[in-house]
C-alpha positions in Angstrom: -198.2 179.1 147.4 -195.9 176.4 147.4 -193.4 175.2 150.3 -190.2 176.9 148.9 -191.6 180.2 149.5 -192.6 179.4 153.2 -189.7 180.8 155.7 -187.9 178.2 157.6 -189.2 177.3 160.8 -187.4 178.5 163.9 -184.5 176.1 165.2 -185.7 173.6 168.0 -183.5 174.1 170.8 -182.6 171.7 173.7 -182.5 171.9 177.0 -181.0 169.5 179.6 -181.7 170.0 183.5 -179.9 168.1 186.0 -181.9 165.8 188.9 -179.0 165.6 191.6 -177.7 169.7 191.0 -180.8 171.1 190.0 -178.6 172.6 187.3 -180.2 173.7 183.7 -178.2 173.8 180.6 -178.0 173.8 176.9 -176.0 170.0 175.6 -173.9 169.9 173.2 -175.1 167.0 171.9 -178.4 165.5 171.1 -177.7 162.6 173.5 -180.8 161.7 175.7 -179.2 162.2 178.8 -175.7 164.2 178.3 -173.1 164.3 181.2 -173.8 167.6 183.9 -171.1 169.3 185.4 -171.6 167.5 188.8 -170.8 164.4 187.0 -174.3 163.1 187.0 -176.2 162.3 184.0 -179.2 165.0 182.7 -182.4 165.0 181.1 -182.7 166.6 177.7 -185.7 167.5 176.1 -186.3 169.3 172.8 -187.8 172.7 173.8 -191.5 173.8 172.2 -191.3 177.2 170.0 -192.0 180.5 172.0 -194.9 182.6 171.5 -192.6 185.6 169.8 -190.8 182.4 167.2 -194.2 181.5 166.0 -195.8 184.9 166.0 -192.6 186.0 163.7 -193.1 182.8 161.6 -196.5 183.4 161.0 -195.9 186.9 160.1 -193.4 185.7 157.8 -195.4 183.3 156.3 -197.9 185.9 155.7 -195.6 188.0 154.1 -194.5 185.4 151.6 -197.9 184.1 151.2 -199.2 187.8 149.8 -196.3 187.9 147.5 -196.6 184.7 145.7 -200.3 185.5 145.4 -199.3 189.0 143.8 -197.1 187.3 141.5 -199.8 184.9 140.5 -202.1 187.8 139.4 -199.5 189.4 137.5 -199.4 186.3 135.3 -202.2 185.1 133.0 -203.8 182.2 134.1 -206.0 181.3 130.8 -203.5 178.2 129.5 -204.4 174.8 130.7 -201.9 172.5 132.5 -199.0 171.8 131.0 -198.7 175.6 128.9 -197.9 178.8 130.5 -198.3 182.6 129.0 -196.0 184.8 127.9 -198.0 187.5 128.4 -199.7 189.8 131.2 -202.9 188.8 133.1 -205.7 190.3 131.1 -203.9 190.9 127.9 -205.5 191.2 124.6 -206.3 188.7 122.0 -204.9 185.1 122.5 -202.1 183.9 124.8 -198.6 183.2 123.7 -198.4 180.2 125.7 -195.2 177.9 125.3 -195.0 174.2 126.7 -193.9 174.2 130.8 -193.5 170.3 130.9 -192.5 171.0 134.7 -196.0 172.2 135.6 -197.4 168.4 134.1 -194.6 167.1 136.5 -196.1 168.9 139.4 -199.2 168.5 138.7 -199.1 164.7 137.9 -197.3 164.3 141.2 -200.4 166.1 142.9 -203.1 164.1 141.3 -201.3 160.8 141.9 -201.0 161.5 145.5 -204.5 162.4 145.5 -205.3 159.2 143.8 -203.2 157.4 146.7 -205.1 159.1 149.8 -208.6 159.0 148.4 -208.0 154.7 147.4 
């Protein structure tokens, strides 16, 4: 499973609560301390996910995770690097592979990195 089928995380939100007013609010800015109502300034913070956001996520996740994996049992998974099949997974005779230069890419790009956190 790669990273593009992963959902998108749930937005961060913000939150701001006010020292002098006691006073919590969403800003509308990402400023560190944005102006209260009172007139004094606010502390903002960048909220943690809730329980429900991450259960969802994971759910999601889950759910995108089992359909890649279906996908890549539909497809036949004989060619080496660099060739893909035209045909079914467990197919007769040979493959009818054709070049994918795009899975060298990918995979070059994954053995370099390996190469750069095992040096």
């Amino acid at each position: 499973m790669t990273t593009d089928t992963l959902p998108p995380l749930p937005q961060k939100r913000r939150a701001a609560f006010c020292t002098k007013c006691g006073t919590s609010f969403t800003p509308a800015t990402r400023d560190r301390h944005p102006p209260c109502a009172c007139g004094y300034l606010a502390i903002a913070q960048d909220c943690d996910y809730s329980d429900d956001e991450m259960r969802a996520y994971a759910r999601e996740a889950f759910i995108a995770g089992y359909a890649a994996a279906e996908a890549d049992a539909k497809v036949c998974q004989v060619p080496p690097p660099g060739w893909r099949c035209t045909r079914e997974a467990g197919h007769d005779g040979p493959c009818a592979a054709v070049e994918a230069p795009e899975e060298l890419e990918f995979v070059a790009r994954g053995m370099a990195r390996l190469r750069e956190r095992s040096a």
